[in-house]
N, C-alpha and C positions, 0 to 999 in steps of 0.2 A: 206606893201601892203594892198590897199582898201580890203574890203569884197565883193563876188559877191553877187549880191540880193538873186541867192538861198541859198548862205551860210547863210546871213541873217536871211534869214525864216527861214533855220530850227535850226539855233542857236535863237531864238525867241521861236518855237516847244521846244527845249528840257528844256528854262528856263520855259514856261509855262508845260512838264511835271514833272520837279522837283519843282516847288511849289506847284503841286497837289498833288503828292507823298508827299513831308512834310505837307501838310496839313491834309490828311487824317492820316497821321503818327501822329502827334499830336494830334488832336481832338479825334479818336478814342482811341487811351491810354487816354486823359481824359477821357471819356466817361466808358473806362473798369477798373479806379481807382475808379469811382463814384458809378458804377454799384455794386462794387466789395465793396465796403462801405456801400450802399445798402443793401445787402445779409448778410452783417455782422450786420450792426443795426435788421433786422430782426429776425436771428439767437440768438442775444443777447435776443428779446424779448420772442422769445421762452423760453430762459432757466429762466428767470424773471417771466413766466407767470406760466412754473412746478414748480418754488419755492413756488408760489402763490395757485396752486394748492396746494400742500402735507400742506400748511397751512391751506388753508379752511378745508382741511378733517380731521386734527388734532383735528382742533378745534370743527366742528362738532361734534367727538366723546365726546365731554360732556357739550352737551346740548339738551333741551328736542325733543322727539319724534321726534314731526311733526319737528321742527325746525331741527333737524340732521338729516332726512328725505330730506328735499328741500336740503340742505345745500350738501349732500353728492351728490344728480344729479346734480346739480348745477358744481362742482367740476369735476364732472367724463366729461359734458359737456365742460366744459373750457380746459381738459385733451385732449376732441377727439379734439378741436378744433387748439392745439398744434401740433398733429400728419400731420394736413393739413399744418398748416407754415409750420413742418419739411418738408412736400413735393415739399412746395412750395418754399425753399429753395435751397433744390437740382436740382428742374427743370431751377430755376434764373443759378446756376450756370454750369446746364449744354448748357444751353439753348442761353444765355447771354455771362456770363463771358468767357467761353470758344470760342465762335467765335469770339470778339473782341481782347481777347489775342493774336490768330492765326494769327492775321493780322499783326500781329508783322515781320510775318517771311513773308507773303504777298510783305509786303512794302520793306524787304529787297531785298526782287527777283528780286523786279521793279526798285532798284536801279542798283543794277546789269546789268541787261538791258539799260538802262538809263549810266552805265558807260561805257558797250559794244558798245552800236551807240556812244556815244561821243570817244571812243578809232576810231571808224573807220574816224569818221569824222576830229579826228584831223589827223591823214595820210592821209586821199584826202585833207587836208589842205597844209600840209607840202611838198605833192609832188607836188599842184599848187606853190607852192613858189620856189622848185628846178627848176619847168621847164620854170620860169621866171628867175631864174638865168641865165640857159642853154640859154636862148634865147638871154639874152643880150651877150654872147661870141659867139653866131654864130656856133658854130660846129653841124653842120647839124647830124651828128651820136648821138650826148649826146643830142639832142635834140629829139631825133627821141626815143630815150630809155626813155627818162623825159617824153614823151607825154604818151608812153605804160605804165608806171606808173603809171602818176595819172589817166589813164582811170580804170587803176585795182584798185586804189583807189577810184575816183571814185564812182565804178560798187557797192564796197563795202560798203561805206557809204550810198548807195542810197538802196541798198538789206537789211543792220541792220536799216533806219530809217522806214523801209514800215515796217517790223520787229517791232520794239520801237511802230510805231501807231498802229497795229494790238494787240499788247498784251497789252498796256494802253487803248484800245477802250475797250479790254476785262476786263482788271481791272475796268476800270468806270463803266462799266453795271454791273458789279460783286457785286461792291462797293454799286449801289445803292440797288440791290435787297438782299443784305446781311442787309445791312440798315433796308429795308421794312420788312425782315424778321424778325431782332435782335427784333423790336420795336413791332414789332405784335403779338411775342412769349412773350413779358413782359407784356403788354396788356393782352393775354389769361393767362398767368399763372397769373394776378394779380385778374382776373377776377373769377377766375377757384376758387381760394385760398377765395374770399372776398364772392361768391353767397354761397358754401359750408359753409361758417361760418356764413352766415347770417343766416341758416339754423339751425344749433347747437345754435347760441347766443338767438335765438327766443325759444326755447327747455330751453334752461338756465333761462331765464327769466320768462317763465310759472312754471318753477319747485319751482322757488324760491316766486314766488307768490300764489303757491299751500298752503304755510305754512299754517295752521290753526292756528292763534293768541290764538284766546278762549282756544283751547284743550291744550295748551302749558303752558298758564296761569295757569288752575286748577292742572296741572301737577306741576309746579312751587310752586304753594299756598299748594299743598298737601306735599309738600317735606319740606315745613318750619316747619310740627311736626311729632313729630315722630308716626310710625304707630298706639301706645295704646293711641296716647294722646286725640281721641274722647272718649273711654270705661273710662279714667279715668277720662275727665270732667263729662261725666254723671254722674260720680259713686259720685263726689265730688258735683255735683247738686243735686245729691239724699239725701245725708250726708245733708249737708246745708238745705235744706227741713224739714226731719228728724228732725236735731235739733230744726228748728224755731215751728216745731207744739209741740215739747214738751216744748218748754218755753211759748208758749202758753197756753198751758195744764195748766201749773204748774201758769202762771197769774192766769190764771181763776179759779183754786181749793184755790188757798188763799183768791182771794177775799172773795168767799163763808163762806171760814171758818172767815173770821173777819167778819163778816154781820152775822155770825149765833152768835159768842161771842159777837156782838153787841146785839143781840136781849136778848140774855141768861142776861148779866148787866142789862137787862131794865124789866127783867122779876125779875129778885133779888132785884133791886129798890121797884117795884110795892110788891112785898112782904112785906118787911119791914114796908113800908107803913102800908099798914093792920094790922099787928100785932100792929104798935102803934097806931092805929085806936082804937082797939080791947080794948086795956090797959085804955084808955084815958075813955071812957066805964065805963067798972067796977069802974072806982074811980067816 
């Protein structure tokens, strides 16, 4: 038995509302695997970024001043900055994940719906086909009962499909303002999580530029001796002094004494002299 054209239509209606329904079935679970991966790469970088922290601060603790000074705001900076992913986490997943998940049980409603008009539509089908039997046997009473039939079939298939387009009009408009919604709440919570850290990362950055290089250096250069080692170079510069003025000393009093033995032989000479001066004389 042909199709009548209204059967037609809305066996045309209900394939074009079961492809809408699978599509928003599918797309949207992709969309809440993605989302939901998402939330998890972020979550990971939090817990990456407090490892990262409790290192700088470790490490901080030994090294100079100024420098464990920057190093530790630095740190506690990168810490507040954590505490906003953690929130910005929980808002993804309360905000996101969980209304795309929901729609899980959405799309099954609509199938249901969607099976209820097709359940009616196939009995005003099935009771146009008995009352084409009925007719080709002529018995004016089973015909007359087949007609009252399929009117009640029918009455009903035309009461669940106004039914079927009333609640999928309601799903479309639903659909799309949940859309506009999911997508404007990732936006603000991406927006919310990223101005607040630019706020801390700029705090991070001056703290760690605060360092004082010079001060850290001499701090550095004072630790390679130990605290007496200036009183004892003095003391060993003083020694060292000390002794070069007394071998000084000590030059200079020998010269004198050979230049005076010098003079003393030449004054013994000149004696000598004389006396055989003296002798040569007398004879």
């Amino acid at each position: 038995m042909s199709r009548t054209p209204d059967a037609s239509a809305r066996d045309n209606q209900t394939r074009r509302i079961q492809e809408n329904i699978t599509n928003v079935e599918k797309h949207f679970g992709q969309m809440c695997q993605l989302f939901a991966a998402y939330v998890s790469k972020t979550a990971k970088v939090r817990d990456k970024a407090d490892l990262l922290v409790r290192e700088i601060s470790l490490y901080a603790d030994t090294e100079t001043p100024s420098l464990k000074r920057g190093m530790k705001q630095y740190a506690d900076h990168l810490a507040k900055i954590q505490d906003y992913r953690q929130a910005q986490v929980e808002r993804l997943e309360s905000k996101i994940i969980e209304p795309l998940k929901s729609y899980g049980a959405v799309v099954k409603r609509k199938r249901e719906d969607l099976k209820t008009t097709q359940s009616a539509r196939d009995r005003e089908a099935k009771q146009m086909a008995q009352l084409e039997r009925t007719r080709q046997r002529n018995p004016s009473d089973r015909q007359i009962i087949a007609e009252s039939e399929l009117q009640r079939a029918t009455m009903d298939a035309t009461r669940t499909t106004k039914q079927l387009e009333e609640t999928i009009d309601e799903f479309e408009r639903q659909k799309i303002q949940d859309i506009k919604k999911i997508f404007c709440e990732f936006v603000t919570v991406e927006m919310s999580f990223h101005a607040k850290a630019l706020e801390v990362y700029t705090l991070a950055y001056q703290s760690i530029q605060s360092v004082d290089e010079e001060e850290d250096l001499e701090v550095f250069r004072s630790s390679l001796h130990p605290p007496d080692y200036q009183s004892r170079l003095d003391i060993v510069r003083a020694n060292s002094k000390t002794s070069l003025d007394r071998t000084g000393s000590f030059l200079n009093s020998t010269g004198t004494l050979q230049v005076r033995y010098k003079e003393d032989e030449d004054e013994s000479e000149e004696d000598v002299d004389e006396d055989e001066d003296d002798t040569d004389d007398e004879n």
